[in-house]
N, C-alpha and C positions, 0 to 999 in steps of 0.2 A: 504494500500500500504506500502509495508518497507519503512524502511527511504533510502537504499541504490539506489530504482530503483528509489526513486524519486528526487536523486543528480543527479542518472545519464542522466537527460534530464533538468537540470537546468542550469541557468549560474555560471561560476563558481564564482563569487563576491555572491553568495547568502549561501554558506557552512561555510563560516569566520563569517557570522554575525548569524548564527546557533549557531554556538559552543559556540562564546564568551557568547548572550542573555540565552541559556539553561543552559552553567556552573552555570552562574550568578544565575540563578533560582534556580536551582538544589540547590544549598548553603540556600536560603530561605526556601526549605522544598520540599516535593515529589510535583511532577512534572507529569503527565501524554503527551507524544505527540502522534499527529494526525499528518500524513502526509495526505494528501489527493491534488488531482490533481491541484487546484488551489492556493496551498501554506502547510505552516505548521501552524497548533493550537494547542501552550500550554495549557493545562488545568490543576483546578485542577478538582474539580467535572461536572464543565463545561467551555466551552471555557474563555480565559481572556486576549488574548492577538491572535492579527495573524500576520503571517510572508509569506507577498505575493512575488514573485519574479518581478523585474521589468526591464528594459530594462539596466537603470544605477545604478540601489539604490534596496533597498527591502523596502516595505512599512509595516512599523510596525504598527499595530493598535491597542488598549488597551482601556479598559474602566476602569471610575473614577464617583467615586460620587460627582464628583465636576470639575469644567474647567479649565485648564492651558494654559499657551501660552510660547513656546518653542521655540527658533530657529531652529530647526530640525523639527514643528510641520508645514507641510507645505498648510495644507487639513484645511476647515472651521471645526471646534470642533460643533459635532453633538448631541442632547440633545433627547436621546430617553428612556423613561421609567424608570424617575430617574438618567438616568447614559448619562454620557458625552464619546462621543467616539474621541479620537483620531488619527492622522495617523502622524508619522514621517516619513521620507525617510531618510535612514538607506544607505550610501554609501557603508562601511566597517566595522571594530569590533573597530573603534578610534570615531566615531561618538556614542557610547556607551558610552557614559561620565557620570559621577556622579551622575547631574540633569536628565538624560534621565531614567540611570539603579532606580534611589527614587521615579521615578513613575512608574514604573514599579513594582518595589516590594507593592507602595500602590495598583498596579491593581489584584498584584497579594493575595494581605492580605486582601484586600476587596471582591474578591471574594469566594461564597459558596466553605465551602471542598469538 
């Protein structure tokens, strides 16, 4: 699916937390997205991160070879096959804060190219 028809049936709180999380990415190294009908997935080689749309927030979820606990991390931290999954609720591009974008580049440095 482009990425264009898939804004166009989204809310619009879910396009700002797009741009700011992929710039971001995009500066740590190539990037591959997936839109697909139930959100977006960065990859590099394979998925490492999703961005679902949600009624108030966007739920971001990333995997770590290890568990955190986040104020943004609102979901139980899920332990499957090695890897720790977590889910933040992402309101806007200011709940991208420092702590949130450093595990996110470990989600993304830890994952296969």
């Amino acid at each position: 699916m482009p990425l264009e028809d898939y804004f166009s049936t989204g809310p619009s709180h879910e396009r700002p937390v797009y741009e700011a999380l992929i710039g971001y990415l995009k500066e740590l190294g190539p990037v591959h997205v997936e839109p697909v009908s139930v959100g977006i997935f960065p990859k590099r080689s394979r998925t490492f991160a999703e961005l679902r749309p949600m009624r108030k927030w966007v739920a971001l979820t990333f995997s770590l070879p290890r568990p955190v606990r986040r104020k943004l991390i609102r979901r139980k931290v899920i332990h499957y096959n090695g890897r720790y999954y977590h889910v933040a609720n992402v309101q806007g591009p200011e709940d991208l804060d420092a702590n949130l974008l450093s595990l996110l580049a470990e989600a993304y440095f830890s994952s296969p190219e």
